[in-house]
mmCIF file of the C-alpha atoms, coordinates in Angstrom:
data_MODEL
# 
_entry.id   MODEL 
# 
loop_
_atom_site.group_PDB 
_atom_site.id 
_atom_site.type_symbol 
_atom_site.label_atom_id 
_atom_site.label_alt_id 
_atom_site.label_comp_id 
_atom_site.label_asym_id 
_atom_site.label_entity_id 
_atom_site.label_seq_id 
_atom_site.pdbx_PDB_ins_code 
_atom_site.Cartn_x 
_atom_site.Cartn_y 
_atom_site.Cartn_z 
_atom_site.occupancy 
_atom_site.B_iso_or_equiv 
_atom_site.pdbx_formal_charge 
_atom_site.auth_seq_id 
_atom_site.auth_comp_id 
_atom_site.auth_asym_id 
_atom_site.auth_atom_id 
_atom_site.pdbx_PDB_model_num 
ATOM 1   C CA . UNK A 1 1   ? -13.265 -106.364 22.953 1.00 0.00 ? 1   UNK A CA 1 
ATOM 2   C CA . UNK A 1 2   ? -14.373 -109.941 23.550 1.00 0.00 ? 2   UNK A CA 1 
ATOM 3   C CA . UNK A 1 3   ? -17.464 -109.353 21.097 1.00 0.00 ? 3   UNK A CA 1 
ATOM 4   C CA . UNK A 1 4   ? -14.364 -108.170 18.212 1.00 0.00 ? 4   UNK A CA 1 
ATOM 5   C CA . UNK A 1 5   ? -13.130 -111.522 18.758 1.00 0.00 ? 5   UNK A CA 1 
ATOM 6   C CA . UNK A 1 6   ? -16.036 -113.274 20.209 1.00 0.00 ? 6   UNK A CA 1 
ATOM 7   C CA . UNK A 1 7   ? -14.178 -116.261 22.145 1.00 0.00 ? 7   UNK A CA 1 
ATOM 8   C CA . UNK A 1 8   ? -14.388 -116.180 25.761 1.00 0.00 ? 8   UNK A CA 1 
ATOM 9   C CA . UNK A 1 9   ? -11.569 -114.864 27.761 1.00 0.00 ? 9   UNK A CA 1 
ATOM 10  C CA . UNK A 1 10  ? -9.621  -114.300 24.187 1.00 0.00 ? 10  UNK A CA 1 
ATOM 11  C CA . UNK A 1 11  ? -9.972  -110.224 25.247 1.00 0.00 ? 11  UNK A CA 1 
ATOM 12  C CA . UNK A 1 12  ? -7.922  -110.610 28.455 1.00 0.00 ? 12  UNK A CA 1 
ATOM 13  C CA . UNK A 1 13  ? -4.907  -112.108 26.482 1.00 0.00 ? 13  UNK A CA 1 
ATOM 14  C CA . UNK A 1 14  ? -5.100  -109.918 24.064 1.00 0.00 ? 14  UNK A CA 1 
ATOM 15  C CA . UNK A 1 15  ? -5.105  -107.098 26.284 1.00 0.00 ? 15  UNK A CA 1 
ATOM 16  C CA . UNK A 1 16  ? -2.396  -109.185 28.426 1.00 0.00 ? 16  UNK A CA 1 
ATOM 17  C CA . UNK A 1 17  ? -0.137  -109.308 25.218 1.00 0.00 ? 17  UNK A CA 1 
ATOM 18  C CA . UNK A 1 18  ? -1.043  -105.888 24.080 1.00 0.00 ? 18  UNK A CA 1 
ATOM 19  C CA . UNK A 1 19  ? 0.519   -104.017 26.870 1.00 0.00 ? 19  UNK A CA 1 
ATOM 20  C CA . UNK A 1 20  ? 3.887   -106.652 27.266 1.00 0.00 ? 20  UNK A CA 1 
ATOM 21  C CA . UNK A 1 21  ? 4.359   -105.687 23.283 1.00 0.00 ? 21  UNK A CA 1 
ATOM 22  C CA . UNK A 1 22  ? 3.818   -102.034 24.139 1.00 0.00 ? 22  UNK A CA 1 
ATOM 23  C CA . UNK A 1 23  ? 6.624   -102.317 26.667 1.00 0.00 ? 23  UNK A CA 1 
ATOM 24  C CA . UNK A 1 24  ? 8.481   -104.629 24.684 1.00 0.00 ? 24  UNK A CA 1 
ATOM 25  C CA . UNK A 1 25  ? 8.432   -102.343 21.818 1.00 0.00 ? 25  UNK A CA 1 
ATOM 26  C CA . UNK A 1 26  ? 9.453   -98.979  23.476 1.00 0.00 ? 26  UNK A CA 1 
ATOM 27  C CA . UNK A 1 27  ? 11.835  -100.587 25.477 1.00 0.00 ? 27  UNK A CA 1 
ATOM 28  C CA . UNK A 1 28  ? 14.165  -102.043 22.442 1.00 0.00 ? 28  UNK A CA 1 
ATOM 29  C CA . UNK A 1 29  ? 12.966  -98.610  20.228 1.00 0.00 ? 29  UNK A CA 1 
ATOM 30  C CA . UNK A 1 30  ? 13.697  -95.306  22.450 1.00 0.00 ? 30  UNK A CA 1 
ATOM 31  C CA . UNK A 1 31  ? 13.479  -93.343  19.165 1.00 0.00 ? 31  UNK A CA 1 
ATOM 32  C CA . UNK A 1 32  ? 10.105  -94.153  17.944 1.00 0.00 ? 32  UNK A CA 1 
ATOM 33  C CA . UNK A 1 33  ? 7.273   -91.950  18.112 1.00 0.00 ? 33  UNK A CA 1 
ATOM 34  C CA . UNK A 1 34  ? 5.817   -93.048  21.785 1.00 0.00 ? 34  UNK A CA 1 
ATOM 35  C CA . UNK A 1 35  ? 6.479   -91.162  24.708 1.00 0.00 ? 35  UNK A CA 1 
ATOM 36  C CA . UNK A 1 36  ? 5.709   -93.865  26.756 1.00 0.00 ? 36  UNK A CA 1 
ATOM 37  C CA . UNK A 1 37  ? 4.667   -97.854  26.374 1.00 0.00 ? 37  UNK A CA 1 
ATOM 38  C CA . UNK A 1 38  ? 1.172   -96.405  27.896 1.00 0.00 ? 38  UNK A CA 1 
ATOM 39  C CA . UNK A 1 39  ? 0.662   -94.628  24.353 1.00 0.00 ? 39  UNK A CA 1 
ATOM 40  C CA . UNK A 1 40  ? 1.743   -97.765  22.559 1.00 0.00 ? 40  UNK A CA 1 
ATOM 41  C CA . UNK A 1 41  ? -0.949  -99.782  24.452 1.00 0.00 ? 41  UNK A CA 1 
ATOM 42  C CA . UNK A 1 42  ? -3.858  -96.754  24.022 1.00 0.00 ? 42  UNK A CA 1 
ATOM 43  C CA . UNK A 1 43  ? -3.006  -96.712  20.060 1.00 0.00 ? 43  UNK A CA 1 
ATOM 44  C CA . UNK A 1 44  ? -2.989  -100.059 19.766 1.00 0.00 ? 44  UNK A CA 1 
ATOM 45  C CA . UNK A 1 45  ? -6.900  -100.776 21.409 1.00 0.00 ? 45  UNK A CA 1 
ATOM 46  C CA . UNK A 1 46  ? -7.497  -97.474  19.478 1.00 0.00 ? 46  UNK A CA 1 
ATOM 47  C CA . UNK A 1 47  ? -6.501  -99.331  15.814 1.00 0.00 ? 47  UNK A CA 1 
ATOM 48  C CA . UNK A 1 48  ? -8.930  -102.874 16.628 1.00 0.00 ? 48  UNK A CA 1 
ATOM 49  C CA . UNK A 1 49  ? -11.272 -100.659 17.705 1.00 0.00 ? 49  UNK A CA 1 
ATOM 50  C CA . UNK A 1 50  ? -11.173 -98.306  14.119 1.00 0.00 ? 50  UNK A CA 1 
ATOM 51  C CA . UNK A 1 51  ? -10.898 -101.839 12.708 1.00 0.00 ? 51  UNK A CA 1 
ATOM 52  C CA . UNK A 1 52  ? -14.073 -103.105 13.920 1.00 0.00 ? 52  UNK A CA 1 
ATOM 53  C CA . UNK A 1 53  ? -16.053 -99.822  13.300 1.00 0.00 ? 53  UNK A CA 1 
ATOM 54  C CA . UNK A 1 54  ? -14.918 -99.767  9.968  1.00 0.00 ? 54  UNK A CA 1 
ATOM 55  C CA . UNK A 1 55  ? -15.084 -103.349 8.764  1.00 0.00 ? 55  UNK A CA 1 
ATOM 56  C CA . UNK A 1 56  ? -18.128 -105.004 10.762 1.00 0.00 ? 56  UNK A CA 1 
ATOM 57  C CA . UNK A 1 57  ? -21.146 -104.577 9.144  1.00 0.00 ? 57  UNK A CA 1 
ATOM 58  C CA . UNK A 1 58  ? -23.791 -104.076 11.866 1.00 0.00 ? 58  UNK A CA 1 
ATOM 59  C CA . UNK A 1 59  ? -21.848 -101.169 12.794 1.00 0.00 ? 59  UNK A CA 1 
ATOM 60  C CA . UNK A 1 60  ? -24.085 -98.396  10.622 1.00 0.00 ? 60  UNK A CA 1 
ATOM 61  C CA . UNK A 1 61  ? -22.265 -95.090  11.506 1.00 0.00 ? 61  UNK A CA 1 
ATOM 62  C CA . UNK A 1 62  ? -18.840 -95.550  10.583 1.00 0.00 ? 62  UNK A CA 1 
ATOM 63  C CA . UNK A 1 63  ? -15.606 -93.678  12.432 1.00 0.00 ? 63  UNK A CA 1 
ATOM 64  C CA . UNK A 1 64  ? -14.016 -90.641  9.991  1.00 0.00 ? 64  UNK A CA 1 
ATOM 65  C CA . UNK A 1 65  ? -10.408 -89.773  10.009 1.00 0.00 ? 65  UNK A CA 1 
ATOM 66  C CA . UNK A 1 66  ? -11.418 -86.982  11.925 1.00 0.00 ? 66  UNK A CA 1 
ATOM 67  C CA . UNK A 1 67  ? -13.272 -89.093  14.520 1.00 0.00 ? 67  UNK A CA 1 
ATOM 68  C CA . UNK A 1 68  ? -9.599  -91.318  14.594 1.00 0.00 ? 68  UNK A CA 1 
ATOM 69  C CA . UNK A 1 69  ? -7.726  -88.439  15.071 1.00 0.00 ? 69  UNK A CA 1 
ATOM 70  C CA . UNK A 1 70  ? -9.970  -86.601  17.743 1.00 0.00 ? 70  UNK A CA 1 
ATOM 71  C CA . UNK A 1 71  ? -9.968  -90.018  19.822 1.00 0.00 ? 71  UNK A CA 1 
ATOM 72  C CA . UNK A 1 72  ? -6.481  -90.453  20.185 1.00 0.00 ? 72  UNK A CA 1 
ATOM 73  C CA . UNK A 1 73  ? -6.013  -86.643  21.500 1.00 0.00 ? 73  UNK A CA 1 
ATOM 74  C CA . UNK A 1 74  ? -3.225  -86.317  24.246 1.00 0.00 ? 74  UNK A CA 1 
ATOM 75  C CA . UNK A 1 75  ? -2.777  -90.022  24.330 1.00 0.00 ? 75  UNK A CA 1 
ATOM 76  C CA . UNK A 1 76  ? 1.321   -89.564  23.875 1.00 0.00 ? 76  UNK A CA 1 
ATOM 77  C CA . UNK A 1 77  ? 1.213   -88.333  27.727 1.00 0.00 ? 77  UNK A CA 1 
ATOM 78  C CA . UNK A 1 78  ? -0.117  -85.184  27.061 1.00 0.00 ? 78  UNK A CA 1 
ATOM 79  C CA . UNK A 1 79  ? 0.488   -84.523  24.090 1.00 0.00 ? 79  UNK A CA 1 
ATOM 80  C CA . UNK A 1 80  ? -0.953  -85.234  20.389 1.00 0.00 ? 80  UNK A CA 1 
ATOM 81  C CA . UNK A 1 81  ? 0.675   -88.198  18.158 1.00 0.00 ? 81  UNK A CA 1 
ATOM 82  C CA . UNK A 1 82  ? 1.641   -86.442  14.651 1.00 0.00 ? 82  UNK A CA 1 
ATOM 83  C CA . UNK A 1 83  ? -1.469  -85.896  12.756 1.00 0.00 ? 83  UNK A CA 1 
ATOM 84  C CA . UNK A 1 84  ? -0.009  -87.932  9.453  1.00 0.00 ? 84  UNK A CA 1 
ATOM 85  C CA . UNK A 1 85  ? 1.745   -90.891  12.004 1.00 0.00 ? 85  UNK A CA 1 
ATOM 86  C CA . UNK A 1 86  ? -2.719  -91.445  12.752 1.00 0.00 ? 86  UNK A CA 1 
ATOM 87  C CA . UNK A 1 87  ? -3.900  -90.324  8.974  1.00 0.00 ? 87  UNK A CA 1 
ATOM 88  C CA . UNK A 1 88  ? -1.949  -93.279  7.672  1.00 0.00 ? 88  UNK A CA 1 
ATOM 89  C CA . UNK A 1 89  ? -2.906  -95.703  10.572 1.00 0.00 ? 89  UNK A CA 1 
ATOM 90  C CA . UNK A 1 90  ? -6.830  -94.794  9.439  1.00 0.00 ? 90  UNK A CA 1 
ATOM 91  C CA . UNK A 1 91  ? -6.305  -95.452  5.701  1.00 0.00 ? 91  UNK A CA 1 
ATOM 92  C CA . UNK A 1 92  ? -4.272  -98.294  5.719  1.00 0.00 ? 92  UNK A CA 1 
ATOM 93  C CA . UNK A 1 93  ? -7.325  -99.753  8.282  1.00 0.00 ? 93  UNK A CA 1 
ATOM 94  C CA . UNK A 1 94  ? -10.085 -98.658  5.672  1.00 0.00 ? 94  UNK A CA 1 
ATOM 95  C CA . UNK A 1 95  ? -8.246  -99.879  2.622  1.00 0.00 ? 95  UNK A CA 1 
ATOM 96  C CA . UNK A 1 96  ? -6.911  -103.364 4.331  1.00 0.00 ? 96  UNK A CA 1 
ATOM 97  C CA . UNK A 1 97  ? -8.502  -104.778 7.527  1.00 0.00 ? 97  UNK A CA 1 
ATOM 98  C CA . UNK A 1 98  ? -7.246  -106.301 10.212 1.00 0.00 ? 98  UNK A CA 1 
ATOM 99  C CA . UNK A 1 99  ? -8.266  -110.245 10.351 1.00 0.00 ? 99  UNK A CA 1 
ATOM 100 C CA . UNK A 1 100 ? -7.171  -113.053 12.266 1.00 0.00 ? 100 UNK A CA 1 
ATOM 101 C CA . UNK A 1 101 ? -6.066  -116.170 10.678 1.00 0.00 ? 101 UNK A CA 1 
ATOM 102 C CA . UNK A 1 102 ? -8.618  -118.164 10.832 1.00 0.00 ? 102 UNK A CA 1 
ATOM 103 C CA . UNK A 1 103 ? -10.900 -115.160 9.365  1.00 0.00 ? 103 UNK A CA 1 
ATOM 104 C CA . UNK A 1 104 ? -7.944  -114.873 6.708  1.00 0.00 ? 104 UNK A CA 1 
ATOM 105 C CA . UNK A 1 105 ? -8.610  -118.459 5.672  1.00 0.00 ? 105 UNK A CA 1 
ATOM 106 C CA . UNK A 1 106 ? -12.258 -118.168 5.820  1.00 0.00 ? 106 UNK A CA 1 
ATOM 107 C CA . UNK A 1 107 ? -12.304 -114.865 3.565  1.00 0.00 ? 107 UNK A CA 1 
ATOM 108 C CA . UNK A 1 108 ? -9.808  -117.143 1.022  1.00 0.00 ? 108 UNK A CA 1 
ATOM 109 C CA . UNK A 1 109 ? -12.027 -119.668 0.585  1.00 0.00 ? 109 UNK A CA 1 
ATOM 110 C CA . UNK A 1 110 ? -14.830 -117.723 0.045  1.00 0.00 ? 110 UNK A CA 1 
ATOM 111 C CA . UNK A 1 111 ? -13.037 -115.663 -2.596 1.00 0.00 ? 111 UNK A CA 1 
ATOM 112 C CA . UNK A 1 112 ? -13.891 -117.134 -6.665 1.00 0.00 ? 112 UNK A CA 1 
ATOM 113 C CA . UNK A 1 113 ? -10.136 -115.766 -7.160 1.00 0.00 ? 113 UNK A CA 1 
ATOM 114 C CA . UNK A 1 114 ? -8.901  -118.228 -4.391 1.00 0.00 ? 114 UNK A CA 1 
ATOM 115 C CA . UNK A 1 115 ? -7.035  -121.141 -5.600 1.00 0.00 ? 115 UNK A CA 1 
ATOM 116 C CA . UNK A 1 116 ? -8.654  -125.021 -5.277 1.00 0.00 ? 116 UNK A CA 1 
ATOM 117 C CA . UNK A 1 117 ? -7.068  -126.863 -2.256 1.00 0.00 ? 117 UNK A CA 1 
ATOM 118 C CA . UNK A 1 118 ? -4.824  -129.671 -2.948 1.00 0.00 ? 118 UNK A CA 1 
ATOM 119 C CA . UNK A 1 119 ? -6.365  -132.837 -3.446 1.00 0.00 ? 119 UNK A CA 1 
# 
């Protein structure tokens, strides 16, 4: 994870703020999808990594749907997370990555269609 990011020790706070959200998030929603904060957490690596594969060009053989779905098997303790919950997860990641601000603000300026800064 550190290479997705590439700034030392930035993987171990993600990962530390990863699985507080995951608790975080099943605690104050009991009715959501996730059987447990575990699956949460799994999903959650399993989305940055589909977002990397998918968006980083060095990476040649790119992750299907199918791929998506067959890695996230069982990961709702035991059982399988509903097939069009992970479909959507996969397209909304191959139509719209994932980018951190400072890549957001790097990709704007880059853009012709981005405005002129203030002067």
């Amino acid at each position: 994870l550190g290479v997705v990011y590439g700034r030392p020790g930035e993987a171990q706070k993600i990962d530390r703020m990863m699985e507080k959200y995951a608790e975080r998030y099943c605690l104050h929603n009991g009715n959501s999808v996730f059987a447990t904060a575990d699956c949460a957490y799994v999903l959650a690596y399993s989305v940055i990594m589909l977002n990397t594969d998918l968006h980083n060009p060095a990476i040649k053989n790119k992750m299907t749907k199918e791929g998506f779905l067959r890695n996230n098997r069982g990961i709702n303790d035991g059982n399988d997370l509903p097939k069009e919950f992970l479909e959507d997860i996969y397209e909304k990641i191959a139509a719209d990555p994932i980018r951190m601000n400072d890549e957001e603000k790097e990709a704007d300026a880059k853009s012709p269609s981005s405005p002129a800064p203030p002067t």
